[in-house]
VMD Tcl script that draws the C-alpha trace (Angstrom):
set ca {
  {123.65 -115.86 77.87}
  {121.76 -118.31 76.01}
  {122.74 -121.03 74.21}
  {121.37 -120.72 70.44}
  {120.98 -124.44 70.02}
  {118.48 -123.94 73.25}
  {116.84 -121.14 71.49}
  {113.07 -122.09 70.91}
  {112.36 -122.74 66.92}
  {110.10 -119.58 65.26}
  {109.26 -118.06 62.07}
  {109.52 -114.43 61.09}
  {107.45 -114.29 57.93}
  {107.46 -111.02 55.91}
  {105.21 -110.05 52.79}
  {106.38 -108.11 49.98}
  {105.42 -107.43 46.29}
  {107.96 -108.50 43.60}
  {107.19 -107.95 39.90}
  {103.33 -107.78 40.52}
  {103.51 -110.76 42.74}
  {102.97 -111.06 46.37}
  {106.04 -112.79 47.91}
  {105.64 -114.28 51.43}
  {109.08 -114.78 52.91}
  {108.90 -117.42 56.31}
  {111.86 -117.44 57.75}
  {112.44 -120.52 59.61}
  {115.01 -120.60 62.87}
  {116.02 -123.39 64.93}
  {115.10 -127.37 64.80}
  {111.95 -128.61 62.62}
  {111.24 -131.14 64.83}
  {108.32 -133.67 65.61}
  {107.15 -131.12 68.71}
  {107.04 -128.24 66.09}
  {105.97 -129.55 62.89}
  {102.25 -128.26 63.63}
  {103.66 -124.52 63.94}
  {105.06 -124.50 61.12}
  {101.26 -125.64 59.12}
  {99.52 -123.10 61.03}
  {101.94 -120.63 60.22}
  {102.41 -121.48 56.60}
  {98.71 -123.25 56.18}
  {96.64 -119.78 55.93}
  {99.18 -118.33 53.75}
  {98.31 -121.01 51.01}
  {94.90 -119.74 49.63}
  {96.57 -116.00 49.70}
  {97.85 -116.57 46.40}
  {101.06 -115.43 45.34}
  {104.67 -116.93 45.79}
  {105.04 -118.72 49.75}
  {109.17 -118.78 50.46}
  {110.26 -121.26 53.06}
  {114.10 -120.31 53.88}
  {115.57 -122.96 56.11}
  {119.31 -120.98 55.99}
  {118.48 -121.33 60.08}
  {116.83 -124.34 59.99}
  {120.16 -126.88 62.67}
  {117.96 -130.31 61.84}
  {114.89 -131.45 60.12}
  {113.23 -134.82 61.28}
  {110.69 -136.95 59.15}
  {107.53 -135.19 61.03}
  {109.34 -131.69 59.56}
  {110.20 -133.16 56.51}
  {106.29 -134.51 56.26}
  {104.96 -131.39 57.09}
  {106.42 -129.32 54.01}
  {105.82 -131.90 51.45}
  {102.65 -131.68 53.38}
  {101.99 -127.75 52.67}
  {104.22 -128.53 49.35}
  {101.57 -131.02 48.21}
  {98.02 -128.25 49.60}
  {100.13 -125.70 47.42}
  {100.15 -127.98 44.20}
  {96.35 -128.88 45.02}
  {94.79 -125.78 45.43}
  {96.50 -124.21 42.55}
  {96.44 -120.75 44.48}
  {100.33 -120.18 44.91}
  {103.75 -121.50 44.08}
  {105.60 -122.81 47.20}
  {109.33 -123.10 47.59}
  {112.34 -123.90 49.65}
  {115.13 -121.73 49.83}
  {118.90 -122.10 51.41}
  {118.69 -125.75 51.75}
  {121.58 -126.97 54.25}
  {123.40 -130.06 52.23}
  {122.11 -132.07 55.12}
  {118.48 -131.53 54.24}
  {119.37 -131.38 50.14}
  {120.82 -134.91 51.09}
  {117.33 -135.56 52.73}
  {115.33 -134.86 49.75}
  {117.44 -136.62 47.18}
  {117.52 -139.88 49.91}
  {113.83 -139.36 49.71}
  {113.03 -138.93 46.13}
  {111.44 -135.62 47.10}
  {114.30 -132.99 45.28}
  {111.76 -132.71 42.02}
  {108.64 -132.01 43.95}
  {110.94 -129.29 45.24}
  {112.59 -128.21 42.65}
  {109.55 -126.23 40.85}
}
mol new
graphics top color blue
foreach p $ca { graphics top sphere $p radius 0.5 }
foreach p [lrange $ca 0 end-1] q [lrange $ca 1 end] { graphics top cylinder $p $q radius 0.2 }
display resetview
């Protein structure tokens, strides 16, 4: 049996249409780490210029480093920019809320 903490980190993302809107749902599992930041761009990257609502739930996200952390204020900030969708975060672990209030990034996130 494997060990979950050994369990490679992947997204499942799902669409879905919510009040007229087209929700994108990316389920994050495992560490968002240095080694995996760049998955998680090309995953949520394209999804950007889609329009719509992008969700980002990190319920099964064990640890976020800066590279992790720097890669969704990254896709956070390309949201913003290109005006095309509304980004968010979803089941933050208090670890990570502590991360963005440590970092002054909570209000970016909180729209």
């Amino acid at each position: 049996m494997t060990n979950p903490s050994e369990v490679a980190f992947h997204c499942d993302v799902e669409n879905s249409v919510e009040e007229g809107v087209k929700v994108t749902m990316v389920r994050c599992h495992g560490r968002l780490i240095n080694q995996i930041a760049g998955e998680v761009k090309e995953i949520v990257k394209p999804l950007i210029p889609q329009g719509g609502v992008i969700v980002i739930d990190l319920s099964d996200v064990t640890y976020l480093d800066s590279l992790g952390l720097g890669t969704l204020v990254g896709l956070k900030v390309s949201a913003i920019n290109e005006g095309y969708c509304t980004l968010r975060l979803d089941n933050l672990s208090p670890r990570i809320q502590e991360l963005l209030r440590l970092t002054n990034l909570t209000k970016l996130f909180a729209s």
